[in-house]
N, C-alpha and C positions, 0 to 999 in steps of 0.2 A: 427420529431425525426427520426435520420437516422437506418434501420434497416440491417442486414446483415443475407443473408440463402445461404447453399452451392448452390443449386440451382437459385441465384438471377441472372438476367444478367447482374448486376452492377460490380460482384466480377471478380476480376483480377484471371488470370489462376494460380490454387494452384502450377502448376508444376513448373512453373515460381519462386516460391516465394518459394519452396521448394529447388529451387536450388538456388539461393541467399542468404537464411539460411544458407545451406550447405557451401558458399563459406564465410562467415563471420566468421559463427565459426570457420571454417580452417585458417583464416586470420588474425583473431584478438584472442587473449590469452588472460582467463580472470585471471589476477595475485591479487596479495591480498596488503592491506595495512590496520595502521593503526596509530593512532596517539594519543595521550592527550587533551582535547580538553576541557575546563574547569573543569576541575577536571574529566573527565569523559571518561573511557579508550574509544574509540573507534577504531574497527576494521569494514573491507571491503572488498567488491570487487571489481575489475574494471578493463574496456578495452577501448583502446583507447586514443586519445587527439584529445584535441578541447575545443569545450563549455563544461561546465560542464553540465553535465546530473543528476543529484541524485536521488533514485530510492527507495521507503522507502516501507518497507513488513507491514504486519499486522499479524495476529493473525488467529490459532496456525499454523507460517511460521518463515521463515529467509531472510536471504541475498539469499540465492540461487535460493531462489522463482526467482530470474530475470536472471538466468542463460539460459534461451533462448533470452531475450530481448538485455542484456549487447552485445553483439559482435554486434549485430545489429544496436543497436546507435552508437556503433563505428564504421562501415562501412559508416553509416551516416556520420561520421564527429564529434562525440563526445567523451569526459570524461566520459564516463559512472562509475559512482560508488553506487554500491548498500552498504550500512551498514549495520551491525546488530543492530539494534539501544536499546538503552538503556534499561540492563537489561536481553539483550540476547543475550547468550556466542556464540561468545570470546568475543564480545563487554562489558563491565564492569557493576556492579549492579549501580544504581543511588548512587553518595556520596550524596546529599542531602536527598536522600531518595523518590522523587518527579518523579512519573509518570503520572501529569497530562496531559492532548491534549497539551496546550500551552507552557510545557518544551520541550514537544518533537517538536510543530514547531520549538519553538528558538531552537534545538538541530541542525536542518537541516540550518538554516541559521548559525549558526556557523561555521558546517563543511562544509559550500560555502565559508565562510573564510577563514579557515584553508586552503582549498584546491585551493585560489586564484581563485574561481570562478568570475566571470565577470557580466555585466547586461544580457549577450547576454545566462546565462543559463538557463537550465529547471526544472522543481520540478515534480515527476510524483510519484505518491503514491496509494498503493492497501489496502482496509481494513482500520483499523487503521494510515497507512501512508496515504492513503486518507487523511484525517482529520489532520495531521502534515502537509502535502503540501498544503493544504487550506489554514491553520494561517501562513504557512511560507509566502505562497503568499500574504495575506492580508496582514499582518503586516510590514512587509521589501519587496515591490510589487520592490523598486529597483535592488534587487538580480536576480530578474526572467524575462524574456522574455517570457515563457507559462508555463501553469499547464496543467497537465493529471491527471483527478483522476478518479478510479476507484472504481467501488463495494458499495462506502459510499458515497451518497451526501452532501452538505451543511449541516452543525451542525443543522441549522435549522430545518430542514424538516425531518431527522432522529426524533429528537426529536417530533413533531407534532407526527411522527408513533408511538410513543408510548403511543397514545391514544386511537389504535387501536388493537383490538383484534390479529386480523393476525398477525403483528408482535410481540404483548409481545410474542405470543406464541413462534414465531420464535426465541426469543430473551432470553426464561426464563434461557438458561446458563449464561447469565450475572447477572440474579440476586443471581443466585446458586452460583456466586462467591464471591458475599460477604460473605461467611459463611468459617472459617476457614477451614471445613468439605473438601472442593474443594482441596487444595492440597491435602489429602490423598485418593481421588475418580479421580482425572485425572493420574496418573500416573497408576493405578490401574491395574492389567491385561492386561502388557503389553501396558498399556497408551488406553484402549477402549475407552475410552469417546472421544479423541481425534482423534483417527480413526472416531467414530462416526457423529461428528462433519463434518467431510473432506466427507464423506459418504451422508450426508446431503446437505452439501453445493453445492456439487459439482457432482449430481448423476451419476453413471460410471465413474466416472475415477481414474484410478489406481494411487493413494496414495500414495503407501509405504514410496518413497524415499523419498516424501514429508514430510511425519509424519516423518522419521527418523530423516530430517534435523530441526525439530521442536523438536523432542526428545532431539538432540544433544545439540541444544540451551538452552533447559529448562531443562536438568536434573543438571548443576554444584550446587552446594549449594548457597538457594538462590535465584537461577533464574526462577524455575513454580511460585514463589513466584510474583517475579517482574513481569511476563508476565501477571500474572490475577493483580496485583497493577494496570496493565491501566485500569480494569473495577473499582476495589474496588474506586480509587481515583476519577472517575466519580460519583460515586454516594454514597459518601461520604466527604463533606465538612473539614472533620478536616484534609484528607490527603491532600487538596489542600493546596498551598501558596497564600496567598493574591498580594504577589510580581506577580505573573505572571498572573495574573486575566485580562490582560487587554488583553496577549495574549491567555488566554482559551476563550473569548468574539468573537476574533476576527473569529474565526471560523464557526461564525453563520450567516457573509459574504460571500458572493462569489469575487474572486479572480479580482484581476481589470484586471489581463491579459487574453487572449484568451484563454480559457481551453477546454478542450475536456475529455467529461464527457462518462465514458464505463461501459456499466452495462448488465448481464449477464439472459435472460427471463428466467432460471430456477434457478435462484440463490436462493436456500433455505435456506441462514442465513438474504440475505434484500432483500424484496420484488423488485419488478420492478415497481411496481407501483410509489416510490418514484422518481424514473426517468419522473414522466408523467408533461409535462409540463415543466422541467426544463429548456431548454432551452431559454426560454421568460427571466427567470433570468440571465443568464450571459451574460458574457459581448462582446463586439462586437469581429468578428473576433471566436468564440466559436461554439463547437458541440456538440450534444448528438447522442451517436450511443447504440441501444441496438442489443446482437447478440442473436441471435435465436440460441436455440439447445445449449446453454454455462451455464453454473452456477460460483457461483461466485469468483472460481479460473480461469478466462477466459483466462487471459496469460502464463496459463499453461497449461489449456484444448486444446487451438487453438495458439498456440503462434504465426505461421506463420499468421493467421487473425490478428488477436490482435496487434502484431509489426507492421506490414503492415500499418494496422488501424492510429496507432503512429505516424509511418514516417510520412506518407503522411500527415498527419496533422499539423508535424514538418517544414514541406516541404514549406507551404503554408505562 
């Protein structure tokens, strides 16, 4: 398992890649879009052309969480488009009603349709996109040419953790959210639970604008609702559909394409431990890099590592 410390003699010169940051941002303009997309509004971000790149957030984030990534795959050579994906504003509440894992991979291979994505794109997913770029990848593996997932491993082995101490502990705000009680406690005081949360996760790094853009998303009517519906719908059977059960299944596969697995050694919402060994599972052409000194906002903690990390994995 590949490890990364500022001090490694492996790491390429930060000035170097701070000034390549610099020149992409400047160079590429992330502009918005967004479309209809089975019944389902979606909006986005995005910079660039080329391959399509799709770029999916997790929980409690947005689209903007990849606002240091997006210019960068575009200097790369890509479509970079990050969504708000279903549920969270602008992007529209679910018309079915359905936030299970395998609505929202098919959600991402839809919007590779919609967007004329090719075989030659990518699926890269943090958190809960994790887990959507996993089933996207398994289940329609002809959409994608690689996966990056971050922060969540295989549906598998997440769950195996939950027979373990350390993580329920880590974990007990998902069971908190099945209780109606949770929306009127997460917005509470200026939304503290959800600072707390990002404070946890991710220890030292300055939040705010992060929460805001999570505020933003979750406060229309409706939408703190939708964004805990992906835990409620986990671990609650009657929210699921039987119609997409094969792609909630698919999940608990690793990706038949080349992935490159990031995970963050102080990540206080999933252990690191769930990274030990993964590599032996995926699939050929694959990587597992854990970074030292990161928690598990790492492309936000260290973006220039973290992009870096990306490319050069994109590269290969």
């Amino acid at each position: 398992m590949g490890s990364y410390r500022d001090d490694a003699p492996h790491v390429v010169d930060l000035t170097e890649l701070l000034t390549k940051n610099y020149v992409a941002h400047m160079s590429f303009e992330i502009t918005n879009g967004s479309a209809d997309i089975d019944g389902l509004h979606v909006e986005w971000l995005e910079a660039g052309t080329g391959p399509l790149a799709i770029c999916l957030h997790g929980f409690p984030d947005s689209a903007q969480s990849w606002r240091h990534l997006l210019p960068e795959l575009a200097a790369g050579g890509y479509r970079a488009v990050a969504p708000w994906t279903r549920g969270y504003a602008p992007s529209g509440l679910a018309p079915d009603g359905l936030y299970q894992s395998g609505v929202r991979g098919r959600d991402a291979c839809l919007l590779h349709e919609a967007l004329g994505g090719d075989s030659d794109a990518i699926i890269i997913g943090h958190d809960w996109g994790s887990g959507a770029a996993n089933i996207a990848a398994v289940k329609e593996p002809d959409r994608w040419s690689k996966a990056v997932m971050m922060a969540v491993p295989p549906a598998g082995r997440v769950a195996a953790a939950f027979f373990q101490y350390k993580q329920i502990r880590k974990s007990s705000y998902m069971f908190f959210f099945q209780h109606p009680l949770s929306e009127m406690v997460v917005p509470h005081d200026d939304w503290a639970f959800i600072r707390g949360l990002w404070n946890d996760w991710s220890p030292g790094f300055e939040n705010d604008a992060d929460v805001a853009n999570f505020i933003a998303a979750a406060s229309p009517e409706g939408h703190l609702a939708a964004t805990l519906g992906y835990y409620r719908a986990t671990f609650q059977p009657e929210l699921q559909s039987p119609d997409f059960a094969d792609w909630d299944q698919a999940g608990a596969a690793v990706p038949p394409q080349p992935t490159l697995y990031l995970h963050g050694r102080t990540d206080g919402c999933i252990g690191v431990e769930l990274a030990d060994g993964l590599e032996a599972d995926l699939s050929p052409g694959s990587n597992v890099v854990v970074f030292d000194d990161i928690g598990h906002f790492m492309h936000l903690e260290d973006p220039v590592l973290v992009n870096r990390t990306i490319l050069d994995f994109l590269a290969t």
